[in-house]
Each structure stands twice: as structure tokens, then as C-alpha cells.
C-alpha positions in Angstrom: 0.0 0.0 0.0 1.5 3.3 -1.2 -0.2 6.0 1.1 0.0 9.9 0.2 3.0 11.6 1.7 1.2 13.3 4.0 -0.8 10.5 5.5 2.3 9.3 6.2 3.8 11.8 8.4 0.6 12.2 10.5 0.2 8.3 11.2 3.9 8.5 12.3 3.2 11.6 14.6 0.0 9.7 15.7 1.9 6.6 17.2 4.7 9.2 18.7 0.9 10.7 20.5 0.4 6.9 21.5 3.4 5.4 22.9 3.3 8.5 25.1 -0.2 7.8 26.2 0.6 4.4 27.2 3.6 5.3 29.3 1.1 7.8 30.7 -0.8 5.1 32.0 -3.4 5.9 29.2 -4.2 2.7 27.1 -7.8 4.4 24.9 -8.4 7.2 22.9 -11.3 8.9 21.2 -10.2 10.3 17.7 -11.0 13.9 18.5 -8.6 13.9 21.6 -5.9 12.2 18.9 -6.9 15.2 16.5 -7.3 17.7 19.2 -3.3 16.9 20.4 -2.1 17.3 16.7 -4.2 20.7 16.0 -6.3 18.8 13.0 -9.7 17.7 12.8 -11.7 14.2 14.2 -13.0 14.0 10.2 -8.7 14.0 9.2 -7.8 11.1 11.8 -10.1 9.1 10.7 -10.1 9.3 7.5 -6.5 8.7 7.8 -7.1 5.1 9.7 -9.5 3.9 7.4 -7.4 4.5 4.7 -5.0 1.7 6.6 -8.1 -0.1 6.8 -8.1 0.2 11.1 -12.0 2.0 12.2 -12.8 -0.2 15.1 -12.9 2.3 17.7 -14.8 1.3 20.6 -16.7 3.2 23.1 -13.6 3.8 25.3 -11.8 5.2 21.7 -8.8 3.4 19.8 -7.1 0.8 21.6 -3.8 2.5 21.4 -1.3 -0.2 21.9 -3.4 -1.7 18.8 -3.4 1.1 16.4 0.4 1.5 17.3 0.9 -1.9 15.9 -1.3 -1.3 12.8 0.8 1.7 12.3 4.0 -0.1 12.9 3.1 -2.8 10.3 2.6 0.0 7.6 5.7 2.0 8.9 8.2 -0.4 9.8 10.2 -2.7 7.5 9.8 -6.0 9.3 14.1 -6.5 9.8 14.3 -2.9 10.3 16.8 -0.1 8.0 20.2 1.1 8.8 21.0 4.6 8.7 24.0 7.0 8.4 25.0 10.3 9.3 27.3 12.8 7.2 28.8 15.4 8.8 29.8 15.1 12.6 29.1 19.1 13.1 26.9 20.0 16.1 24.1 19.4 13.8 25.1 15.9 13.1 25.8 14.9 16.6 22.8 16.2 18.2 20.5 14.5 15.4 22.7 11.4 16.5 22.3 11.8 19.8 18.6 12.7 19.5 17.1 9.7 17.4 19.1 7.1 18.2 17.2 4.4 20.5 13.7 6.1 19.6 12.6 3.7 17.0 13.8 -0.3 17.1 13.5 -0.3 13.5 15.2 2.0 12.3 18.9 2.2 13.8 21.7 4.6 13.0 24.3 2.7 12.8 27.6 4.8 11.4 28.7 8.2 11.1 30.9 9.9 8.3 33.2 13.1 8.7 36.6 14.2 7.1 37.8 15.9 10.5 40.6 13.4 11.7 39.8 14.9 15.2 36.4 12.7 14.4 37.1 9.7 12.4 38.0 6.7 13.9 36.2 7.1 17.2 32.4 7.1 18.4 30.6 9.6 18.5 27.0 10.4 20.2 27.2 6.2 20.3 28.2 5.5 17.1 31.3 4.7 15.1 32.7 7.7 13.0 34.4 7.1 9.5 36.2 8.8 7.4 34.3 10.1 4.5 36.0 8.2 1.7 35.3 5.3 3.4 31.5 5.3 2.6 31.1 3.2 -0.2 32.6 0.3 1.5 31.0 1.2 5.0 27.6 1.3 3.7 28.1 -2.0 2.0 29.6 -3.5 5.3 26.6 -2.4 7.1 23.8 -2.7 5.0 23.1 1.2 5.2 19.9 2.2 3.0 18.7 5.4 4.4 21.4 8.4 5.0 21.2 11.9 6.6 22.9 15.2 5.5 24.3 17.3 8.1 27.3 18.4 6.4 28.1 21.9 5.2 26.4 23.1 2.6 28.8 23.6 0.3 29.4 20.2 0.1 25.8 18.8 0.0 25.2 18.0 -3.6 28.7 16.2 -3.5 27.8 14.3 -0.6 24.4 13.3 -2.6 26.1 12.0 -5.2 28.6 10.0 -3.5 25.5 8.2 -1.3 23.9 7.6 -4.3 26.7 5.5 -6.1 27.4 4.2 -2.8 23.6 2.4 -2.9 22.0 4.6 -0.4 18.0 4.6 -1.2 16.8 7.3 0.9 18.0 10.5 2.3 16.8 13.3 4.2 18.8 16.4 3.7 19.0 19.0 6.3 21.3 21.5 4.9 20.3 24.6 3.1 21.3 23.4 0.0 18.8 21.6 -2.0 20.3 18.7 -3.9 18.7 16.6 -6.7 18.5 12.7 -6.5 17.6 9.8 -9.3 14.0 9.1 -9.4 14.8 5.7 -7.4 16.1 7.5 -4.0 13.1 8.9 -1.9 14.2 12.4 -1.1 13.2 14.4 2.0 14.7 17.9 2.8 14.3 19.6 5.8 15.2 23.5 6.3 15.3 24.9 9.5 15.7 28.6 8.3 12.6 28.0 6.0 10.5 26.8 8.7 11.4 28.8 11.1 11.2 32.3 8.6 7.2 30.2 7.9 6.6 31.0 11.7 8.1 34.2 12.1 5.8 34.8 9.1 2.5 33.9 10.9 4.2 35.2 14.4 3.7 38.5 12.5 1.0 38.2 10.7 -0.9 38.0 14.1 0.7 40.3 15.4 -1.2 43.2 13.3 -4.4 41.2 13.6 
């Protein structure tokens, strides 16, 4: 099942909304309290679980260890993806640092700079590698998915590099957009943009 894009990043924030309700001690929940947490409407959320063919909510609401496991299914690739990290900046250590542990499926399992103060050593709980060592790392570790936290300048280098090197997936977070064969899934995240998107609407309000 190929869901739209953005079906997909609401069912993932949905089971992030979950897990936390069941290690609040909260094990049902009604689809307008799942919509009211994620500022969308009762209509969206479930029209988002039908479309993964899950409706049976109860009189209590969705089971949520349940629908976590629907979710997962859809998600998750059953042995789970190994991921990379290029560039060992502050950016790249704290998005280390931040995600590793949070999902069993997906694992980040190496890191990649060209600062010999870096290689050869772990960092944020993972080993570091030498950039030119990529090809034969990613091979060694069965790496499909990579993320971009190098400088910018180097981005579209880097890109390329992943791509020969067999990477099928990468989410960019420099400023630098780069351009990928139709066969690698492409996401790119830019912090200034976003943030420029809320000082937008900050001010927009502001003169309401």
C-alpha cells in the first residue's frame, strides 16, 4: 500500500501521540482527543485510519497499543533499515544523539566526517568514519537510508557520493537543496525556512 506523503507523516506523529499515552498510564483514545493533540480535525484522523483499513474504535476510543501496531506494520520494514549520518558538526551529533534508541526499526548505525579529530572514534554512540570510506561502509553495514548534516557547500557532493554508494533514501538537512535519481526517496528539511514560515505567521498576528 503506497499511502500519500502526508498520511504518512501524521500516522507516524499519531503513534509518537500513543506510545506516550501508554507510558502515561493511558491505554484508549477517542479520535477527536488524537486530533485535538495534533491541531487537526476528528473527520482527518479518521479518515487517515480507514485509509489503513483500522476503524474499530470502541466506546472507550482506539485501543492505542493496537493502532500502534497497525501503524507499525505499515511504517516499519519488518528486519528494520540502517542509517547513516554525514557530517559530525553539532548538527550531526545532536541528530545522532537525538534519534538514536527512539525507533527499534530504524537504527543509526555509522557516522561519516573528514575531520581526523572525528574519524575513527564514536561519536553520540556511534562509530565515525572517514568520508571516503562510505562506499565500502555502507556495503559492510547494509546502510539504505542516509542523513545530510554536512556543510552546505558540500551537500550536492555528498548526494552523489550516497547515491553510487547504494544509499536509497535520504533526508537532507542542509540549506542546499540537492537533486537525487527518481529511485532514492528524497526528503529535505530546512530549519531557516520553517522557522522564517513562523516568524511569518508570528507576524502576521501580530497586526491582527
Amino acid at each position: 500500500m503506497k499511502l500519500p506523503e502526508k498520511t504518512v507523516e501524521r500516522l507516524s506523529e499519531y503513534r509518537r501521540t500513543l506510545l506516550n499515552c501508554l507510558a502515561n498510564g493511558k491505554t484508549h483514545i477517542y479520535s477527536h482527543e488524537l486530533a485535538g493533540l495534533h491541531n487537526i480535525t476528528a473527520v482527518q484522523v479518521r479518515r487517515d485510519l480507514m485509509l489503513i483499513g483500522y476503524s474499530s474504535m470502541k466506546k472507550k476510543g482506539y485501543d492505542a497499543q493496537e493502532l500502534i501496531s497497525v501503524i507499525g506494520k505499515l511504517l516499519d520494514c519488518e528486519d528494520g533499515l540502517n542509517v547513516g549520518v554525514v557530517g559530525m558538526g553539532n548538527l550531526g551529533r545532536a541528530v545522532t544523539a537525538y534519534f538514536n534508541g527512539k525507533r527499534p526499526k530504524l537504527n543509526i548505525v555509522a557516522a561519516f566526517d573528514v575531520d581526523p579529530n572525528k574519524t575513527n572514534r564514536v561519536i553520540a554512540g556511534v562509530n565515525c568514519y572517514h568520508f571516503k570510506d562510505l562506499a565500502d561502509v555502507v556495503k559492510k553495514s547494509n546502510i539504505e537510508i542516509a542523513i545530510i548534516a554536512s556543510p552546505p557547500s558540500t551537500a550536492s557532493m555528498v548526494a552523489e557520493q550516497l547515491v553510487n554508494a547504494g544509499i536509497k533514501g535520504i533526508l537532507n538537512f542542509t540549506t542546499i537543496p540537492i537533486t537525487v535519481p527518481d529511485n532514492v526517496y528524497l526528503e529535505e528539511y530546512d530549519m531557516i525556512t520553517f522557522m522564517e514560515k513562523v516568524a511569518y505567521f508570528v507576524k502576521q498576528n501580530s497586526m491582527k
